[in-house]
N, C-alpha and C positions, 0 to 999 in steps of 0.2 A: 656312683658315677653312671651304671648303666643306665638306672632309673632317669635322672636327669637328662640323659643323652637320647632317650626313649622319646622323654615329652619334648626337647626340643626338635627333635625331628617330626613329631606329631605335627608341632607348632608350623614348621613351615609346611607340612604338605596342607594343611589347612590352610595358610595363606595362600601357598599357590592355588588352591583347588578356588577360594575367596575373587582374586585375580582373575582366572578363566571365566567366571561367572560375571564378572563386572564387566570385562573384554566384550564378552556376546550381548549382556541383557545394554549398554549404556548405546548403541548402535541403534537398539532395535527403538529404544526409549526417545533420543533423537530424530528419529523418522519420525515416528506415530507424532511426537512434540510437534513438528513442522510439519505436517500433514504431507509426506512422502510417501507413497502408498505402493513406491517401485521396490520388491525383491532384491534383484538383479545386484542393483550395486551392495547390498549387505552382504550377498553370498562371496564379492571379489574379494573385501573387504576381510572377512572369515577365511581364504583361503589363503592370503598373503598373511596373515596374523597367525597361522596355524604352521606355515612357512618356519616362521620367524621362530616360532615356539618349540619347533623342530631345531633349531638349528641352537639356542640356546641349552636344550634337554640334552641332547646329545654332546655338545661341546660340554657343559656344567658336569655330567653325570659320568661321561667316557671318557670325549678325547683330553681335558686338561689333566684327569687324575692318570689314565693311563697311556698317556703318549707326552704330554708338556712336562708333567712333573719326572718322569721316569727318563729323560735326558734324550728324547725324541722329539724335536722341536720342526724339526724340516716334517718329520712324516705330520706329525699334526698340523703345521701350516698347508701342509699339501690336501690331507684329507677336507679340511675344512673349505677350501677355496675347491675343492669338488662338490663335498656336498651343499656350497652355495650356490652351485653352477646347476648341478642336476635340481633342486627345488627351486631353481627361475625357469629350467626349462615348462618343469611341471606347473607351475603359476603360469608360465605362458601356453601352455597345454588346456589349462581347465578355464582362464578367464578369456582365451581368447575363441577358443573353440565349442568347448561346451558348454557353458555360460554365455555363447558369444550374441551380439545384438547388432545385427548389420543396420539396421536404420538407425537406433541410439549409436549409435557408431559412427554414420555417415553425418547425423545430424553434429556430432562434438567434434569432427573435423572439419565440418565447417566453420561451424564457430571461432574452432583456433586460426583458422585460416583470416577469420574478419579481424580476428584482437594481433594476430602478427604485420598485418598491413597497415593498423593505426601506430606500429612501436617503428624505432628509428634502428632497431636491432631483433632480427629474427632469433625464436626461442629454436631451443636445439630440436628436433624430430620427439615424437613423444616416446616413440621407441628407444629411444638412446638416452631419455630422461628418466623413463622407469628402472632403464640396466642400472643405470647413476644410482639415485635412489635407494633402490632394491638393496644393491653390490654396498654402499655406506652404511644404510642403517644394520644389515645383517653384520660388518666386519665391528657396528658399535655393541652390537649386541653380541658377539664373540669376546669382544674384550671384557664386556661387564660378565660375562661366564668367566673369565680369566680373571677379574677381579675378587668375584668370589669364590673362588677355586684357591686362591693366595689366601682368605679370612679364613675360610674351611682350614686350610693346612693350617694359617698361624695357631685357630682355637686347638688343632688337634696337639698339635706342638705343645702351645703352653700346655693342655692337658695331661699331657707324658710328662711335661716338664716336676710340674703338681706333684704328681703320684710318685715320681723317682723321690720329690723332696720329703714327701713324705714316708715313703718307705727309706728315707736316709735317717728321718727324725727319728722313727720307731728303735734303728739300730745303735744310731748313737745315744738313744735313751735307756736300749737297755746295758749298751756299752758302760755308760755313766751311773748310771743304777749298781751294775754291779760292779764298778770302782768302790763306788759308798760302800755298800757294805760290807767288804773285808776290811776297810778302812774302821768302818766302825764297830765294828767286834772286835777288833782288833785292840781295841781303845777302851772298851767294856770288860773285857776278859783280863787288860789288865790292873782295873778297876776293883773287878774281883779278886781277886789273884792277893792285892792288898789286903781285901776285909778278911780275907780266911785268917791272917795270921792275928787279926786283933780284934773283929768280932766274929764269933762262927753263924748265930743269929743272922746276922744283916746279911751275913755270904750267904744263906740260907735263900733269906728274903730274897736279895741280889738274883739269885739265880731263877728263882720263879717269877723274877718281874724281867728278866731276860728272855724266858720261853715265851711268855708274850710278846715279848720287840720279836722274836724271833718267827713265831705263827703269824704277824703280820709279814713282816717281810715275808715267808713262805710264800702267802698266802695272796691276800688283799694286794701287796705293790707287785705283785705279776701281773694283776689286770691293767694296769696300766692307767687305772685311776681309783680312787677312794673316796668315801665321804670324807668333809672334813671334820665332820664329828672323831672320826676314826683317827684321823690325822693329829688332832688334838688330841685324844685318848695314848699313841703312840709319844707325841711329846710332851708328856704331863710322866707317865711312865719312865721314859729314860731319864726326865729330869730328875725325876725321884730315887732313880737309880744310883745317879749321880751323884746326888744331894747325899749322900751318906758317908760320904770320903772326905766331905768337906769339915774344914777347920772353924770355930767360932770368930775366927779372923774373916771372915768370908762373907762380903753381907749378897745374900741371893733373892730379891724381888722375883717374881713370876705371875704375870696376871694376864689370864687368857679369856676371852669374851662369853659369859653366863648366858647372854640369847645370841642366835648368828642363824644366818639361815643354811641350811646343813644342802653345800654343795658338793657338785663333784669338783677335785682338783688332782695334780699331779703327785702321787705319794713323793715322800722323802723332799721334799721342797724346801721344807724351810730347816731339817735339824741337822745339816754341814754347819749354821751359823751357830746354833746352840755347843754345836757339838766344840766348836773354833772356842764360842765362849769361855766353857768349861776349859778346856785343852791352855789355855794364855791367858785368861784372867783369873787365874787361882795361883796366890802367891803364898808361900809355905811362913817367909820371912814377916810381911808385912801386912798393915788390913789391904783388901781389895774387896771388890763388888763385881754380880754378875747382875745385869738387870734384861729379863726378857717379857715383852707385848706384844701382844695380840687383839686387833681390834677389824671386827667383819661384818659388812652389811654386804645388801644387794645387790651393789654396784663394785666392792671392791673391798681386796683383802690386806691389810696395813699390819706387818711384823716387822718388829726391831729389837736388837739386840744391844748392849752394851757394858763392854767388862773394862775391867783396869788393866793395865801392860806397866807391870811392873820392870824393873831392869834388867832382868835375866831372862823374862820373856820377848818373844818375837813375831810377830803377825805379818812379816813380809810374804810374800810371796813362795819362797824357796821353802819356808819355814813354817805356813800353816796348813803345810800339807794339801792334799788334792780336793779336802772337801768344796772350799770355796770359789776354787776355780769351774769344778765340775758344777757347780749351780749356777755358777754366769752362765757356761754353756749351755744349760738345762733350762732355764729362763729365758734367751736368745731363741734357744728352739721352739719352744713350749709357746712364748708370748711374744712373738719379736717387735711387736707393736704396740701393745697395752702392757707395759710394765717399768717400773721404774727399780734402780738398784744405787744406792749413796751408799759408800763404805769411807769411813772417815777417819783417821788417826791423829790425833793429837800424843803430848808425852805421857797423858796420865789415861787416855782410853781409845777403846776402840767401837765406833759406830756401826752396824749397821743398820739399813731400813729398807723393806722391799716393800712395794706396792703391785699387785694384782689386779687389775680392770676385769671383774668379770663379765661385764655385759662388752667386752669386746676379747672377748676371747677366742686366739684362731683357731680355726679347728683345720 
């Protein structure tokens, strides 16, 4: 953020500095064009524009941020209509006195004098047309200080706004992060817990393909992202875990993508649904199936799940536990815009299918 905030402030003193250059040289460019070879009036001209450029620096820079915004509205009205008072006097100080030109002078008073005798309506004093003038365009150009004085606040605003949401996402992720995993050890450990009593092998095995789920967890989903190589390696592993409690009643497909291009994504993403699979589509009674895909290109990551719900099992809400809810949340957080989630129940199964956009991923 700072970086960015750096170059856009870069960006405008460049423009301004752009601006002041164009202000002086298009004057001088216009003369020389039209062959005007008098001074005189480009100096007035540079001194009212310098006027003006005062009165916006200061109002832009001072008085909006520290007197309009900070619930001082009278004083900043008040300061401003001074210092529009005191730099008319000074324009009337420098273009009439020392810059001053009594015969161009006398000569453009005549002049007006010939062009107010041909009108059916005298023009106001030139004096009283300059105050006019002068006193409008500076009170226009205080208000456009005061307009962008309001854009400034809004971007800094929405900027806080930004950084709060995202230091919200980090807490609620690792909020939800560590929901998962006592959740899912929990569910592993009594996994084991069965194979000890009828194979001690596979509880062997069990346990050493656990210290793995386990060194990633530690490890890799603290950073708060992983490859998906990694990601896959983690659920190929618990599935296998898994897979070992299961009954030849049980038909279990799994086919996860042989090339993919190895990005970064959020750990623990997609195994609350694996894990939901396992947990309600294994039925002791009856055949059932657990079928899990994985299909990943460059633009987007496409996993689905789907098991049987037999009679005794339940996939409502109350009843599959917190893994699936905490991944709506996680996905909401994570992609609130590039992601799709279908969850589908019929009598004989249970859908799900999540899609990932990764070339619009928020960060």
């Amino acid at each position: 953020m700072n970086k960015l905030l750096l170059t856009d402030n870069r960006l405008k003193i460049a423009l301004h500095i752009v601006l002041w250059v164009i202000i002086f040289i298009i004057p001088i460019y216009i003369s020389r064009a039209v062959g005007f070879a008098e001074i005189r009036p480009l100096w007035h001209f540079y001194t009212i524009a310098i006027a003006y450029g005062i009165i916006f620096y200061v109002s832009y820079l001072y008085l909006v941020p520290e007197f309009y915004f900070k619930k001082a509205k009278w004083q900043f009205f008040l300061i401003v209509v001074g210092l529009i008072a005191v730099l008319f006097i000074l324009i009337i100080a420098v273009n009439d006195f020392l810059l001053a030109d009594p015969e161009r002078d006398r000569h453009l008073e005549e002049v007006m004098k010939r062009i107010n005798e041909n009108r059916n309506y005298k023009r106001p004093p030139m004096g009283l047309f300059r105050l006019v003038n002068y006193a409008f365009t500076s009170l226009m150009i205080v208000g456009f200080a005061l307009g962008l004085g309001f854009m400034d606040r809004h971007r800094e605003d929405e900027q806080k706004r930004k950084e709060l949401e995202k230091e919200k996402l980090h807490s609620e992720l690792a909020f939800l992060k560590n929901q998962i995993s006592p959740h899912f050890f929990f569910n592993t450990l009594n996994n084991i817990y069965s194979l000890t009593t009828i194979d001690t092998p596979a509880a062997q095995e069990s346990i050493l393909k656990l210290s793995k789920l386990m060194r990633y967890l530690l490890y890799e989903s603290e950073q708060g992202e992983t490859m998906l190589s990694h990601e896959i390696d983690f659920m190929v592993n618990y599935i296998a875990l898994m897979k070992l409690r299961l009954s030849p009643k049980v038909e279990l497909k799994v086919s996860f993508p042989a090339e993919y291009p190895d990005c970064k994504i959020p750990p623990l993403l997609f195994i609350s649904f694996i894990e939901n699979a396992f947990k309600h589509g294994v039925s002791h009674r009856e055949t059932s199936f657990i079928h899990i895909e994985m299909e990943a290109n460059n633009q987007q990551i496409r996993f689905k799940t789907a098991n049987s719900v037999s009679g005794t099992a339940s996939t409502d809400k109350e009843n599959s536990g917190i893994g699936l809810e905490n991944v709506r949340k996680r996905l909401a957080l994570l992609f609130p815009t590039s992601h799709t989630l279908k969850i589908e129940q019929t009598e004989k199964a249970f859908n799900v299918e999540v899609k990932v956009e990764l070339d619009k991923t928020e960060s």
